[in-house]
C-alpha positions in Angstrom: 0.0 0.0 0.0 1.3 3.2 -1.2 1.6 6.3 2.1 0.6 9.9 1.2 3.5 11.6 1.3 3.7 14.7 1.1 6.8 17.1 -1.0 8.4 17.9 2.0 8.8 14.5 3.0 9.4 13.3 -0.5 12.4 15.5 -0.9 13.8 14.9 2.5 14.0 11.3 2.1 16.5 11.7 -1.4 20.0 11.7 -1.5 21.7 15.0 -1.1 23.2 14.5 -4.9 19.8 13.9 -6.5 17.8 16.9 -4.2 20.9 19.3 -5.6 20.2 18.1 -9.5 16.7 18.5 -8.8 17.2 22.1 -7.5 19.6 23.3 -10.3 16.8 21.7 -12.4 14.1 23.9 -11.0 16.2 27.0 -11.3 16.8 26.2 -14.7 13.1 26.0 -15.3 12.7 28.9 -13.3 14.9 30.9 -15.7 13.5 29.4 -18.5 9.6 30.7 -17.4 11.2 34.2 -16.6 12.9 34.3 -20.3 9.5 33.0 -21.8 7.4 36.0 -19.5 9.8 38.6 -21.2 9.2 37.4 -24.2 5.9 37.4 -23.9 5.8 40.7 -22.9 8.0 41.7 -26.0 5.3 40.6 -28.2 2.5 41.8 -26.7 4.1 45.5 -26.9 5.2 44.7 -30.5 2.1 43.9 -31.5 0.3 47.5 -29.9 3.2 49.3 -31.9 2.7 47.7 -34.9 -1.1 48.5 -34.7 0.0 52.0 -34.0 2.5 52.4 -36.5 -0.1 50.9 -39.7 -3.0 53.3 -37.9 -0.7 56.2 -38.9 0.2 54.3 -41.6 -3.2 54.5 -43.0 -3.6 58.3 -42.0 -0.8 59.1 -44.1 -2.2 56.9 -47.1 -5.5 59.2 -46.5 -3.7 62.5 -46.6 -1.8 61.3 -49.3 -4.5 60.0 -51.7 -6.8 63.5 -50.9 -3.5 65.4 -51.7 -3.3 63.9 -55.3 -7.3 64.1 -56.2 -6.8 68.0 -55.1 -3.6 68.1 -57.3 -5.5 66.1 -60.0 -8.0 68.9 -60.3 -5.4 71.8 -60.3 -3.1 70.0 -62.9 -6.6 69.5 -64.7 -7.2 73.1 -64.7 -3.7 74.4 -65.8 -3.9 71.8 -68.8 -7.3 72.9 -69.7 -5.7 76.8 -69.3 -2.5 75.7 -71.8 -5.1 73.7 -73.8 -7.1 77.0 -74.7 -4.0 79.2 -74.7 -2.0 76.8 -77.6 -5.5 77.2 -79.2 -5.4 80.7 -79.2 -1.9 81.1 -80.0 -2.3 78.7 -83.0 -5.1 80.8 -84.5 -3.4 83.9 -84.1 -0.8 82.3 -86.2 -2.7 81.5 -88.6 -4.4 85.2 -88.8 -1.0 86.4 -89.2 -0.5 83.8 -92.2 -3.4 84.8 -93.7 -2.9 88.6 -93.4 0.5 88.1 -94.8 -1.0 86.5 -97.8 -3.0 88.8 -98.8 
């Protein structure tokens, strides 16, 4: 029949040799769980940067996008403008042609 034993008594019953291996062991799980907390903790503030950094990302690409429609309709405007002005420039050419002609 098997005694409930409990840790304390399991542990002082082992060899000296085998209780030190067993308590480097801990410590190096110990460690282990600390490195794997930080890392955690890395991600986690990685991750609310990230989502930071593409909200602003996404604010510029706004800006951006209105700037260009806005410089759409001015370059629009200024081509229409040299459009009209070439027009006008070509038929006072010819009117110069034609008085010369005659």
């Amino acid at each position: 029949m098997v005694n409930n034993l409990s840790i304390v008594d399991f542990v002082t019953y082992l060899p000296p040799e085998l209780v030190s291996k067993v308590e480097n062991l801990v410590f190096i799980l110990k460690a282990i769980g600390v490195i794997f907390i930080g890392y955690i903790i890395f991600l986690v503030v990685k991750g609310i940067l990230s989502v930071i950094r593409g909200r602003k990302i996404d604010k510029i690409y706004k800006k951006v996008h209105e700037i260009e429609k806005k410089l759409d309709k001015v370059l629009e405007g200024k081509k229409h403008k040299e459009d009209v002005s070439k027009e006008i420039h070509k038929k006072t050419k010819k009117d110069r042609t034609e008085k010369k002609k005659k």
